[in-house]
RODREN-228645 format. One record per residue (C-alpha): residue number from 1; residue in three letters; x, z, y. Coordinates in nm, 2 decimals, decimal comma. Example, Ala and Ser with C-alpha at 12.3 -4.5 7.8 and 13.67 -1.06 7.14 Angstrom:
<sites>
   n res   east     up  north
   1 Ala   1,23   0,78  -0,45
   2 Ser   1,37   0,71  -0,11
</sites>
This chain:
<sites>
   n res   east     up  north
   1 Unk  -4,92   2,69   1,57
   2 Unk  -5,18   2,45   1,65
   3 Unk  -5,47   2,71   1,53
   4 Unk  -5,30   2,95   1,76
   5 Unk  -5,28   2,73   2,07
   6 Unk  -5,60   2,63   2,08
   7 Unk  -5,71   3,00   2,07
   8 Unk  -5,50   3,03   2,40
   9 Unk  -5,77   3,00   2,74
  10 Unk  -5,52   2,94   3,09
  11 Unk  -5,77   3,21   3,24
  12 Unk  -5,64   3,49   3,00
  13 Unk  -5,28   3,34   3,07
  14 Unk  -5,32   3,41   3,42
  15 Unk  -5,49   3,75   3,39
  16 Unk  -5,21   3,82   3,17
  17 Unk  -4,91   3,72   3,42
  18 Unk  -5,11   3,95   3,69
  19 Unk  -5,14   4,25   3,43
  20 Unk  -4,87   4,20   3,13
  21 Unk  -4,93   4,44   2,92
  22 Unk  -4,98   4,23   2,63
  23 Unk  -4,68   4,01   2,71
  24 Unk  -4,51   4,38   2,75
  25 Unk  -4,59   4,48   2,42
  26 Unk  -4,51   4,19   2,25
  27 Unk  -4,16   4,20   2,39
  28 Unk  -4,09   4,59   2,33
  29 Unk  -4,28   4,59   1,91
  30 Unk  -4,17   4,18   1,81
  31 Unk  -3,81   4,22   1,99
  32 Unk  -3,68   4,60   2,05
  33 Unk  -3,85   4,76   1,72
  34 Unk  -3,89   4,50   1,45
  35 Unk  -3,55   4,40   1,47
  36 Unk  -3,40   4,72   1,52
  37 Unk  -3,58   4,87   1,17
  38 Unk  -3,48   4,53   1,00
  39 Unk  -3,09   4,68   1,08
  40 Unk  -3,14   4,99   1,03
  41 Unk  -3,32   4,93   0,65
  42 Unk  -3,06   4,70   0,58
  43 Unk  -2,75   4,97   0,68
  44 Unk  -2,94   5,27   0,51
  45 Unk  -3,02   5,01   0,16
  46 Unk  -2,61   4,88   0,21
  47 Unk  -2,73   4,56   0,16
  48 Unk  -2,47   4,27   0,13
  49 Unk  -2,44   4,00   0,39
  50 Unk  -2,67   3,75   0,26
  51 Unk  -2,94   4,02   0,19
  52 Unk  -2,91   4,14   0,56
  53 Unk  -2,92   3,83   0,72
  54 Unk  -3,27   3,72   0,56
  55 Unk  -3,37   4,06   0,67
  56 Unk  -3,26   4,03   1,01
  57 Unk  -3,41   3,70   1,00
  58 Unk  -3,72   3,79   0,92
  59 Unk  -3,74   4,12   1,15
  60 Unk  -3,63   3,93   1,45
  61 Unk  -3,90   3,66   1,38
  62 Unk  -4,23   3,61   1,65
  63 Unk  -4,54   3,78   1,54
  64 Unk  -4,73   3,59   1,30
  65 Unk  -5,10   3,42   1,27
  66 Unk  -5,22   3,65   0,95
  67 Unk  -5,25   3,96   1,26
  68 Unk  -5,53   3,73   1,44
  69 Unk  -5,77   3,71   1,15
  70 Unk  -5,65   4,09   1,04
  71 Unk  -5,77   4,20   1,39
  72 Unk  -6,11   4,02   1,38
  73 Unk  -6,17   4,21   1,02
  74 Unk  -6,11   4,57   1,23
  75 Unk  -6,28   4,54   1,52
  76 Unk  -5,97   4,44   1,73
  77 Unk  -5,93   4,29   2,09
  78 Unk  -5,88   3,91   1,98
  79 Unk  -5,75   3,83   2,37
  80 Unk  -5,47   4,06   2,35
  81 Unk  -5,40   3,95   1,96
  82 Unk  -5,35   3,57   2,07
  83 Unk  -5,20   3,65   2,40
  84 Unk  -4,90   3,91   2,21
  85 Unk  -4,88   3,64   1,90
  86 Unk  -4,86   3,35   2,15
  87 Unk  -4,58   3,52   2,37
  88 Unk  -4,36   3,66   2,13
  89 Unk  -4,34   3,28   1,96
  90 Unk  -4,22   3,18   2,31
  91 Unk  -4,01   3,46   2,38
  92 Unk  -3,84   3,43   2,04
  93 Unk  -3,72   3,09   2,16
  94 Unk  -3,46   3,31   2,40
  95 Unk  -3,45   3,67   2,23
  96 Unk  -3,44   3,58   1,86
  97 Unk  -3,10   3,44   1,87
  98 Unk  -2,98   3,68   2,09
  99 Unk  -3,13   4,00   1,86
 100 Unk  -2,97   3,81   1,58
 101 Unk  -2,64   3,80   1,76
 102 Unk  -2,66   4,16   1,84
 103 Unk  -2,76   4,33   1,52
 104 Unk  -2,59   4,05   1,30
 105 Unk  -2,24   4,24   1,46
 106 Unk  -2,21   4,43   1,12
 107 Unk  -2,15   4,22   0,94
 108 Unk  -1,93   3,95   1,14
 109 Unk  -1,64   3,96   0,94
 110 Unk  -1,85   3,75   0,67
 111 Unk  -1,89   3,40   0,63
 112 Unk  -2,29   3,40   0,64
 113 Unk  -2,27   3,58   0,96
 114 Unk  -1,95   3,32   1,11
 115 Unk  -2,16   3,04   1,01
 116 Unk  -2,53   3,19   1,13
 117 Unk  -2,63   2,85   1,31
 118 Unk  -2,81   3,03   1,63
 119 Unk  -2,86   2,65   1,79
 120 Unk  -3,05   2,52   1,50
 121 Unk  -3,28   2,85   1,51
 122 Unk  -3,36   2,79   1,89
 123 Unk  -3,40   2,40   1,81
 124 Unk  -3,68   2,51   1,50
 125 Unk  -3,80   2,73   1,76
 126 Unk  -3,85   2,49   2,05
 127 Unk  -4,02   2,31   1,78
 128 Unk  -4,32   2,53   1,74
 129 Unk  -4,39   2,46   2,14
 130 Unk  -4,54   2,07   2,09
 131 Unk  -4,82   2,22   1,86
 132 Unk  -4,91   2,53   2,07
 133 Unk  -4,89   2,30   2,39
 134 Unk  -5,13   2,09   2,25
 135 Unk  -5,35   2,32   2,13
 136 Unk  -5,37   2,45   2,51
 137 Unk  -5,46   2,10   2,57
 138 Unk  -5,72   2,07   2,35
 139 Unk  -5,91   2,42   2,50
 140 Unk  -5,89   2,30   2,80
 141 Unk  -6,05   1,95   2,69
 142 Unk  -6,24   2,02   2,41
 143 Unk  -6,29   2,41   2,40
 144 Unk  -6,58   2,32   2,09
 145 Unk  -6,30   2,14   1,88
 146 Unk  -6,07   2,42   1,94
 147 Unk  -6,31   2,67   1,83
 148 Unk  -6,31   2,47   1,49
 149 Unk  -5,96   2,39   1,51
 150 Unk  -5,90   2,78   1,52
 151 Unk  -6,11   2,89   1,19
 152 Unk  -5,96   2,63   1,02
 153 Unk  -5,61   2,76   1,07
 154 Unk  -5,66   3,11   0,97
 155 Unk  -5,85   3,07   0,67
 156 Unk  -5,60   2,81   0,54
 157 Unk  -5,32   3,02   0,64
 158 Unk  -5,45   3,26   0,37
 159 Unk  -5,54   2,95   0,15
 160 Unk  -5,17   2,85   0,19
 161 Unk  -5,02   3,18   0,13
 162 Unk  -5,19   3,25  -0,19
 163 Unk  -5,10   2,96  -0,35
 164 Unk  -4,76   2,96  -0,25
 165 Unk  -4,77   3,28  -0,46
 166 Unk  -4,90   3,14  -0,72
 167 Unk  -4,70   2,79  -0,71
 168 Unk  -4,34   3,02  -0,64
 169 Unk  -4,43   3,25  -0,97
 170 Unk  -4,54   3,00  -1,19
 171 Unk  -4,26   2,71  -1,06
 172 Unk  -3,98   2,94  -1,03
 173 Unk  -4,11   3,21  -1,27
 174 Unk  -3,94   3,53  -1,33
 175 Unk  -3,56   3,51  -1,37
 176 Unk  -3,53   3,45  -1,03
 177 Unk  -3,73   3,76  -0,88
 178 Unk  -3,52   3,93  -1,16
 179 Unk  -3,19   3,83  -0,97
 180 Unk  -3,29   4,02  -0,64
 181 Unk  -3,23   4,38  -0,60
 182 Unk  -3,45   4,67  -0,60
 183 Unk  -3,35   4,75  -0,26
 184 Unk  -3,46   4,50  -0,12
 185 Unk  -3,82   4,50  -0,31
 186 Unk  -3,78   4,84  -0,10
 187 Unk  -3,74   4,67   0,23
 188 Unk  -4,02   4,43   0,22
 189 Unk  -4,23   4,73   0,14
 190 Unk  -4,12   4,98   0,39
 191 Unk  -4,05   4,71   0,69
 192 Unk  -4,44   4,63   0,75
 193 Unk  -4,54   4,98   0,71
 194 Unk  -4,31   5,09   0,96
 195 Unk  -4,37   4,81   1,18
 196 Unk  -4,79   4,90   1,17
 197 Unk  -4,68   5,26   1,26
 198 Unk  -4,49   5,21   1,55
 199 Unk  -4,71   4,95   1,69
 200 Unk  -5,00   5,21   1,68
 201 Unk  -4,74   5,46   1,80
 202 Unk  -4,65   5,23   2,13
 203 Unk  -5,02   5,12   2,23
 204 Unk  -5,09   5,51   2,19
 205 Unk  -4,78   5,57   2,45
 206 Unk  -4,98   5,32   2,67
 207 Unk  -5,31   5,56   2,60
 208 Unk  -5,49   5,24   2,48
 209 Unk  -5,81   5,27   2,32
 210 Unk  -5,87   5,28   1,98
 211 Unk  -5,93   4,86   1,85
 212 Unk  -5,62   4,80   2,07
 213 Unk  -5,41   5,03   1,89
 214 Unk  -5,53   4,89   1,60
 215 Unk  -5,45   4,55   1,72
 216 Unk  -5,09   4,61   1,82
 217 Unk  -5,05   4,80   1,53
 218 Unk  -5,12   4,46   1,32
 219 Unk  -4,94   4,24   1,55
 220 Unk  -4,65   4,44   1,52
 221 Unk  -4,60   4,40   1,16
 222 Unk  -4,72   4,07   1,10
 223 Unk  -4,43   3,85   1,12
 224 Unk  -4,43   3,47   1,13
 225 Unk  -4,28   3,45   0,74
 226 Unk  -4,36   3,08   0,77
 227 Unk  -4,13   3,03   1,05
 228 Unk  -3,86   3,29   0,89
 229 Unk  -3,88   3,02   0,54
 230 Unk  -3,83   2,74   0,78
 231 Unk  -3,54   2,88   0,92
 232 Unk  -3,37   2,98   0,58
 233 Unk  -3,43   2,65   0,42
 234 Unk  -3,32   2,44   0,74
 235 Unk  -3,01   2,59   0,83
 236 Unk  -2,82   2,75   0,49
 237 Unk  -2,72   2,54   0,21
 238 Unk  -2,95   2,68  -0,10
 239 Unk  -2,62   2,78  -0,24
 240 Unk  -2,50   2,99   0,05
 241 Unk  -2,85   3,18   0,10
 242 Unk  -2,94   3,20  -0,29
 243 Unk  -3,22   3,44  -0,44
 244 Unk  -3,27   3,60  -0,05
 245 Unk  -3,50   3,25   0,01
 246 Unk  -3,75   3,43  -0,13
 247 Unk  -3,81   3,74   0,09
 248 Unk  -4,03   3,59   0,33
 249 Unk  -4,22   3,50   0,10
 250 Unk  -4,18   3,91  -0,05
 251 Unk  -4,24   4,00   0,31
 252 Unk  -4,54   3,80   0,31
 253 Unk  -4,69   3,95   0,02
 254 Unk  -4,65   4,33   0,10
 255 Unk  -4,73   4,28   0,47
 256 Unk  -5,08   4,11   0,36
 257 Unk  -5,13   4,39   0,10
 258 Unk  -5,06   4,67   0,31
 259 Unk  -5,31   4,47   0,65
 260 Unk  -5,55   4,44   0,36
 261 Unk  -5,52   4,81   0,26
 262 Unk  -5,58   4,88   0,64
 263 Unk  -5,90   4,68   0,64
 264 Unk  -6,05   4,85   0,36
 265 Unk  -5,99   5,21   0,48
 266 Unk  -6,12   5,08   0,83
 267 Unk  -6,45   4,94   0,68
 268 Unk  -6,50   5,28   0,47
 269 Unk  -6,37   5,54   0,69
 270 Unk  -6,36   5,40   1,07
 271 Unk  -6,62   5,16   1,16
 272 Unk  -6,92   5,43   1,18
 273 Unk  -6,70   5,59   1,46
 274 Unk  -6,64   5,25   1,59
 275 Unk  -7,03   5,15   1,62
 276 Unk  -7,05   5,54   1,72
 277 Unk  -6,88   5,49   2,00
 278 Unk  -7,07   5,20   2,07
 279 Unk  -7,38   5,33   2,12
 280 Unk  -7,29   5,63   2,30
 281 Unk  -7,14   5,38   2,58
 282 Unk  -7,47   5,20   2,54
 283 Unk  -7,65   5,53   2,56
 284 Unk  -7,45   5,62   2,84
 285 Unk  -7,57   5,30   3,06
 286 Unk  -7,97   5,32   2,98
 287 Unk  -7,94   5,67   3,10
 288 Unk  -7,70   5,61   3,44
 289 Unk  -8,00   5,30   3,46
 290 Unk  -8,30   5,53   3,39
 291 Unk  -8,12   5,79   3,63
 292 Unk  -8,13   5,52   3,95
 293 Unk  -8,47   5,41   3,89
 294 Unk  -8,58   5,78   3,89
 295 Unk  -8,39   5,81   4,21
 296 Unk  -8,53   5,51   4,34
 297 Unk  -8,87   5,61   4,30
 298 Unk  -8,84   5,98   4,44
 299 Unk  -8,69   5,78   4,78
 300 Unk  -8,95   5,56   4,81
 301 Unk  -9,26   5,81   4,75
 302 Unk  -9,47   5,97   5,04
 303 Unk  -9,57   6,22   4,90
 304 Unk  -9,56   6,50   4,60
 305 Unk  -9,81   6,65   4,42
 306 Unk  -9,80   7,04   4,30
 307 Unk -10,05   7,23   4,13
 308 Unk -10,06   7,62   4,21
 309 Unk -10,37   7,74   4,05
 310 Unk -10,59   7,56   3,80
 311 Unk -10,82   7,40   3,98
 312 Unk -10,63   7,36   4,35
 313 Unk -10,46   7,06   4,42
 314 Unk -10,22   7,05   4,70
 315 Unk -10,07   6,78   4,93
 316 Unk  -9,72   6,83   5,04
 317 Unk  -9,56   6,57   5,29
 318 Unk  -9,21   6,46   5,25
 319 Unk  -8,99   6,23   5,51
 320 Unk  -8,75   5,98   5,35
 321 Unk  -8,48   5,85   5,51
 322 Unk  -8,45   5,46   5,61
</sites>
């Protein structure tokens, strides 16, 4: 949250309250689809109440920090990345209880639903602000520090998350993973996929170009699985929640698999189109600039010179307008 803060300029917050479409985004792929296909996964799976909650959970969460390196790796627009992962984390203060209230409905008549602590989550929200506040503060201040401050956040947030694989698997080893059900292996496969389809589907709806679809694609299926852990562990008893403590962390794998699948067919299929289309804009401009100076030159002349026969030269005057 720090990391993310400090990649956070007031001059793109401004442009961004003039023209919202990243704040627009985030609010219709982190708040109206992600938690929508968390419900519908878990009604279509019939998954029990403890299983849906840490799926709700986890599709109702802000967009997380693994979509800002993701979009560097493809070419992305890294001002709309941090401005749609910075205001879904704020929005979620507000909307993430209230999605969680909606689509947690279902299930009501349960006692992990009764007792779903909706205060605590907007107090572990409200948390997160002091870090990204500060990180604002520190651009402003110290915009080299930040710079720094930034790189060191995302490559130790895939520091972090590999061993936290490795520490869970070895520490907790397989008896556990054994205990939850293949339907929910299902849903931590299916819910990032579908959430990097309709994310390119809804920056296409906006006829974005082609690295912003990619980054809303990313953003919109990233989730902020640290936050979702936080959540779990603060507010249900380990005995309430059980085995489900673990799919953020399931979640967290398969969403970093399938973003690293999309980098690799990016870097062998898509990036000669990218640079393609790079140069052609480039090629475009040195030929508008070589197209003026011609102009220039044929207003400023006195005079042309044609040839009729092969050894006759002849003068013709020409007027230019001043």
């Amino acid at each position: 949250m720090l990391g993310l803060g400090c990649a956070v300029e007031l001059g793109q917050l401004g442009q961004q309250l003039r023209r919202p479409v990243g704040l627009l985004l985030a609010l219709l792929g982190q708040f109206v689809a992600m938690p929508l296909v968390a419900f519908l996964l878990a009604v279509i799976f019939a998954l029990d109440e403890v299983a849906a909650v840490a799926v709700l959970l986890c599709g109702c969460c802000p967009g997380g920090n693994l979509s800002n390196l993701m979009s560097v790796l493809v070419d992305g627009d890294m001002n709309l990345s941090i401005i749609m992962t910075a205001s879904s984390t704020l929005l979620a203060l507000f909307l993430m209880p209230l999605c969680l209230w909606i689509y947690s409905r279902h299930w009501i008549n349960t006692a992990v639903v009764q007792l779903l602590p909706l205060g605590a989550v907007s107090l572990t929200l409200g948390s997160t602000l002091l870090p990204i506040g500060l990180g604002v503060l520190i651009r402003y201040r110290h915009p080299r520090a930040a710079d720094l401050l930034v790189k060191i956040s995302l490559w130790s947030l895939l520091v972090t998350l590999v061993v936290l694989f490795i520490l869970t698997g070895t520490m907790l080893g397989p008896d556990l993973l054994a205990q939850i059900p293949a339907s929910v292996y299902a849903i931590a496969v299916l819910m990032p996929l579908a959430g990097y389809a309709l994310g390119y589907g809804l920056a296409t709806v906006f006829k974005m170009p082609p690295h912003c679809r990619r980054t809303v694609s990313l953003e919109t299926g990233c989730q902020n699985v640290q936050l979702c852990t936080a959540i779990l562990k603060l507010t249900f008893s380990p005995e309430l929640i059980g085995s489900m403590y673990m799919f953020p962390l399931l979640y967290a794998l398969f969403q970093s698999a399938e973003a690293g699948l999309f980098v690799l067919a990016y870097k062998m299929y898509g990036r000669d189109s990218y640079k393609q289309d790079t140069l052609g804009e480039e090629e475009d401009t040195d030929i508008s600039y070589k197209k003026l100076k011609e102009e220039e030159v044929a207003d400023t002349s006195y005079g042309t010179v044609t040839t009729e026969e092969h050894n006759s030269i002849q003068m013709e005057p020409t007027q230019t307008a001043l």
